[in-house]
N, C-alpha and C positions, 0 to 999 in steps of 0.2 A: 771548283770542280763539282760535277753534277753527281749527284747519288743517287743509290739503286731508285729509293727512295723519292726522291725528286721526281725523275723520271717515271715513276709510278704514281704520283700521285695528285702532279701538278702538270698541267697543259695546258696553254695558252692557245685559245682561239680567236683569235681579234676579229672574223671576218662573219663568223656565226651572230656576233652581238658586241658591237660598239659599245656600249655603255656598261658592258660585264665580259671581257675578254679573259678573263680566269674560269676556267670550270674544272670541277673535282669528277675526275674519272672513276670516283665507287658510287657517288647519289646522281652527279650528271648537276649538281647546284653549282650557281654562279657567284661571281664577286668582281669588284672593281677595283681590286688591288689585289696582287701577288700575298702581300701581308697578309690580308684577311682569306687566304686561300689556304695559309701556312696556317697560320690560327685553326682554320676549322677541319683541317687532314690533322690535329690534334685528337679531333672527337672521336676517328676513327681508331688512329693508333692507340685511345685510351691514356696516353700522355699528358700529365698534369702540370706543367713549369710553374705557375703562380700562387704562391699561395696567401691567405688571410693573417694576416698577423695577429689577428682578433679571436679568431673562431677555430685556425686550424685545417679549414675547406682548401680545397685547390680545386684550380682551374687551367683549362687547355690556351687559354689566350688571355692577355692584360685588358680585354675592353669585358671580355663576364667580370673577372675581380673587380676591377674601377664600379660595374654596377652591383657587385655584390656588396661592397661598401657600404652602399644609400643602406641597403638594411641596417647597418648599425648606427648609424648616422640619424633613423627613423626619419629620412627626409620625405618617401610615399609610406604614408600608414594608412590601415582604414581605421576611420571615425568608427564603424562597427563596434569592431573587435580589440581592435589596435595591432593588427599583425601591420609587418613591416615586407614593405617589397622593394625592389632593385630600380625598377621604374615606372611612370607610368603608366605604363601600359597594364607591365601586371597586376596596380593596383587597380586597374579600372576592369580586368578581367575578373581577378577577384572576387571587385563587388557583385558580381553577376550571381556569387553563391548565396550573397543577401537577398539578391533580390528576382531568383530563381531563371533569371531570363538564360536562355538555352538558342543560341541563333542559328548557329550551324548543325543542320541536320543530314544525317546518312542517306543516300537514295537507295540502297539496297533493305536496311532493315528499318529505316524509321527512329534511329536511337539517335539524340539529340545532345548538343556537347554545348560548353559557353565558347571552346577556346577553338579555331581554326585548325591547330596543330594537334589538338587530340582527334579531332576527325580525319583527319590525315592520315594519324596512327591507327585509328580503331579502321579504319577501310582497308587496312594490308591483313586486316582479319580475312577478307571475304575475297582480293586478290593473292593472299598468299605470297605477297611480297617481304622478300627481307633483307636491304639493301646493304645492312652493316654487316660486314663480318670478319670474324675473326683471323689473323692471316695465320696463327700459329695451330690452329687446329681445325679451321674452316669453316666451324659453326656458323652462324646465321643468325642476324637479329633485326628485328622491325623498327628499332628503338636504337638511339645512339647511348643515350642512357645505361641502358640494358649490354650493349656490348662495353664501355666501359667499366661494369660492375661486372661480368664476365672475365675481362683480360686482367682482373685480380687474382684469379684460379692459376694461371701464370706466372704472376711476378711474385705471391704473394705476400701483395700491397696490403695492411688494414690500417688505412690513415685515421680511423675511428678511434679512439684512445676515452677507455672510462676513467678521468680521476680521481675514481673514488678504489677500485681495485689494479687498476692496469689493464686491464681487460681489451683488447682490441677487435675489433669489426672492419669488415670488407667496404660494408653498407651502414652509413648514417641513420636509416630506420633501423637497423639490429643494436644498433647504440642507445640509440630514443628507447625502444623496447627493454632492452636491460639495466639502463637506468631507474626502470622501475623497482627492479629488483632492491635497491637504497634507498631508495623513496617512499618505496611502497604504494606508490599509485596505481589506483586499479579505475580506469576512467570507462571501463565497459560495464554496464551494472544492467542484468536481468531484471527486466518492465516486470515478470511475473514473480520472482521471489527476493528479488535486491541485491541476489547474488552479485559481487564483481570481480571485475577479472582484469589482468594487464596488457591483454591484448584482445582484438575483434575475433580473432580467429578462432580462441577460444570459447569468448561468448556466444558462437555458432554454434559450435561442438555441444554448448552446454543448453544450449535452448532444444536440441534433441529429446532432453530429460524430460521435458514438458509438452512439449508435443508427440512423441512418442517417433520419429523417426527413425527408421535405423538404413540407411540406405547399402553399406556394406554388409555384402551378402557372403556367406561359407561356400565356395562350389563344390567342398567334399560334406556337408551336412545342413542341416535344416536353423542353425546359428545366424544370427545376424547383428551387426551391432551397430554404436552412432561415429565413429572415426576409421579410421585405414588403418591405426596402429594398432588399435584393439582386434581388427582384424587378423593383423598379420600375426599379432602376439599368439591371437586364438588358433591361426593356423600351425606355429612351432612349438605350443604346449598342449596340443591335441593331439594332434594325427602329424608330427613330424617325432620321430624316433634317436634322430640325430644330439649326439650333448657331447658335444667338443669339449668341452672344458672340466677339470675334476679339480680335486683337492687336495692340497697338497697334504691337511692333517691325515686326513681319513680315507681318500682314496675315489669319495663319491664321485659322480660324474652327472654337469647339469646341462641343460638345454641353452641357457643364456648367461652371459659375464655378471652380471645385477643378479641374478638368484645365486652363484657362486660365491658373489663378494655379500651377500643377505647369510647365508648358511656360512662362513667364515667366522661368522662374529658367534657360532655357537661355543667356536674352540676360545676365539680369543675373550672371550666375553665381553666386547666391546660392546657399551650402553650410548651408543652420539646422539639422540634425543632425550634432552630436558624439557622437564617442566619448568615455567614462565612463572607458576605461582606459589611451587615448592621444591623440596629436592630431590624430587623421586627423579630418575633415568630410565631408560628403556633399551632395547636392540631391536625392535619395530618401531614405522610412525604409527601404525594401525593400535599399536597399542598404549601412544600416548594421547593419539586421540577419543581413544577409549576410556582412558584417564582424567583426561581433560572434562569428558561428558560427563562420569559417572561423580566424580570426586569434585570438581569444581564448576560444573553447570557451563562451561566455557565451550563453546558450538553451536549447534543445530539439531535435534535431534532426527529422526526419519522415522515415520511413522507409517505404517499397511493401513491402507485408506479400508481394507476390508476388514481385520479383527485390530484394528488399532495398536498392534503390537511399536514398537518400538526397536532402533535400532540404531548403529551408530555410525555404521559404511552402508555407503550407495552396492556396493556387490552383495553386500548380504541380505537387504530389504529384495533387490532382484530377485535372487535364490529364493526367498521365500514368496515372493510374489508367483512363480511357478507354479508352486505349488496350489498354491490357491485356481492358480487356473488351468493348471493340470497339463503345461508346457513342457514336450521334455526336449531341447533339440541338440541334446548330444547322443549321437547313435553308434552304436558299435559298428567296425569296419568288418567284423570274425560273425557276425550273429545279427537278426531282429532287432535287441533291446535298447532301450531308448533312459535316458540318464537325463535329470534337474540340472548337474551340474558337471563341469569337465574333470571336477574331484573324483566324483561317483563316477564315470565312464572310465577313466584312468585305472581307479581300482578293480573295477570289472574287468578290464582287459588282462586284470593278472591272472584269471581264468583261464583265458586263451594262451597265456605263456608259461614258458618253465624257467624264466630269469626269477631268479633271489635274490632281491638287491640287501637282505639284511645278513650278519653273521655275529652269532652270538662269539664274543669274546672268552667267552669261558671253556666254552665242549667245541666249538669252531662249525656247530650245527648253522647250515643257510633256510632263512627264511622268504617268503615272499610280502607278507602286510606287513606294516605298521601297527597293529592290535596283537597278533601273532607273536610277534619279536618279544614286545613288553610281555607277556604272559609268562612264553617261553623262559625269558629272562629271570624272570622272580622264583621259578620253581628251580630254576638250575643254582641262581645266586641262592637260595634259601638252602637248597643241598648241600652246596659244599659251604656257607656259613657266612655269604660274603652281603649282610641285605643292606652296609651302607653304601655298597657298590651299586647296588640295586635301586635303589633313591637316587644318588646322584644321575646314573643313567636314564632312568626315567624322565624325569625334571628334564635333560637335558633333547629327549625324544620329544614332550611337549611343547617346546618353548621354539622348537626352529621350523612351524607354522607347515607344513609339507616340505621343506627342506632336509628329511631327514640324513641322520647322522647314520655309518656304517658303526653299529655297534661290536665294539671294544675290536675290531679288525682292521 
């Protein structure tokens, strides 16, 4: 009995082409067998029947596994390197990376490929072609590939499997990529400071530092920085007012889940970074790093190329670099005034408000600063006699880094 399926996806036209009477009604590609028609309406539905008894991979048809094989079998290697490929073919594509040769070139932009089929795929850049898609949501992809690793969003499939935590991925490269994480392989290393990292993307981000780019711009102020999340972060701890989330000890309310679950650890006292060389703990990294620098020389230090000062984070050498050049690109939205840092604009804006976000636990008086509260605090504890109440909360107001605590309410 024929299925929707069938009928959808397989046509036979014997009189179009003799020697390919199969062709697939989504790319219009041919085949000279039914079988091999069924095999490759696989690629579309993202259907994997075959899998590697080696490796774990699957595949849409038994003639990829059969050549997925030869890789393990190391039947095509390259002499180079020694990587292993499936056949001929692609070890002799391969070699092209040794030996730079580039044949098939674009006639629209001039960009040159080794392999046939990447220029196939890079020219639906410039026709806007995208022949695979998805039937469950309609999406669209230029790549068969790509709609495969898609119709996981669906089913989800993460045939990825880490050994070493359980951990599963969608995609083979997020697996490779977190494996680093046990390994500790960091195979991208900065040409300018030796810095390395575990993936490319990041050594992009990080080569900013040194060339100074910052291509993310603020459209509410004069900020700019070198990623998209720094930006976005700078636009919900600036100028967004919104803090969904509060606390359940004390009642605080913050902009982001991670600064909640940072200011948690004030009540509970949790210290989850240690030291590697002793047994101090901490409740920041920023201050095991600080640790790590001052007490066992273990880092890097950062030094102001202008007064040679020293320092131990990359945001605080910035801050002060400002200064030096007299930067200020945080500006009040109420007023003129112009701020170093989104610290100092934050507190300036309390100017413009009559929110208190502190209350003394004692007389129930609301304050607006962080300097204020503490003050307050020690003349009201010292009046009515309470001053190890006054220690303990103090201590407790410096230590949770601008996350402050609603005192004793």
């Amino acid at each position: 009995m024929q299925t929707e399926a069938d009928s959808n996806d397989i046509t036979e036209h014997p009189r179009d082409d003799k020697s390919r009477p199969y062709v697939c009604t989504v790319c219009d590609k041919r085949f000279t067998t039914k079988a091999c028609l069924t095999d490759h309406r696989n690629r579309h539905t993202g259907e994997k029947l075959y899998s590697c008894t080696q490796c774990e991979k699957r595949f849409t048809s038994q003639c990829y596994l059969r050549k997925h094989l030869n890789v393990h079998t190391s039947k095509f290697k390259c002499s180079e390197c020694g990587k292993c490929f499936r056949d001929y073919r692609a070890l002799t594509i391969h070699r092209r990376i040794h030996s730079g040769e580039k044949l098939f070139e674009c006639k629209v932009c001039s960009k040159r490929f080794t392999q046939a089929g990447n220029l196939e795929v890079h020219s639906r850049i410039h026709s806007g072609q995208k022949p695979y898609q998805c039937h469950m949501c309609d999406k669209a992809f230029s790549r068969s590939g790509a709609l495969n690793i898609h119709m996981r969003v669906h089913t989800g499939d993460k045939p990825y499997k880490c050994h070493a935590c359980d951990k599963a991925f969608s995609r083979s490269g997020d697996l490779n990529i977190h494996m680093r994480v046990h390994t500790g392989d960091k195979p991208y290393k900065c040409h300018a400071c030796n810095k390395a990292f575990s993936q490319s993307g990041t050594l992009n981000i990080h080569m900013r530092v040194h060339t100074g780019d910052r291509p993310f711009k603020c459209s509410l102020c004069n900020a700019s920085f070198r990623d998209q999340s720094s930006l976005y972060q700078h636009k919900r701890n600036v100028h967004s007012n919104r803090k969904p989330y509060h606390c359940a000890y004390c009642g605080k309310l913050f902009k982001t889940d991670s600064e909640l679950k940072h200011h948690v650890r004030v009540h509970t006292g949790a210290k989850p970074y240690s030291c590697t060389h002793c047994s101090e703990r901490f409740t920041w990294p920023k201050k095991l790093k600080t640790h790590l620098l001052k007490s066992h020389n273990d880092g890097t230090w950062l030094t102001c190329r202008i007064c040679q000062k020293k320092f131990t984070h990359s945001g605080n050498l910035k801050e002060h670099a400002r200064r030096h050049e007299g930067v200020k690109p945080y500006v009040c939205s109420e007023c003129p005034k112009r701020f170093y840092t989104a610290g100092e604009l934050k507190a300036h804006q309390l100017t413009h408000s009559d929110y208190k976000q502190f209350c003394c636990g004692l007389c129930g008086k609301n304050v607006k600063r962080k300097d204020t509260v503490k003050r307050h605090f020690k003349r009201c504890s010292d009046k009515l006699g309470f001053k190890n109440v006054f220690a303990t909360v103090t201590k407790e107001i410096n230590i949770t880094s601008g996350h402050l605590p609603t005192v004793g309410c």
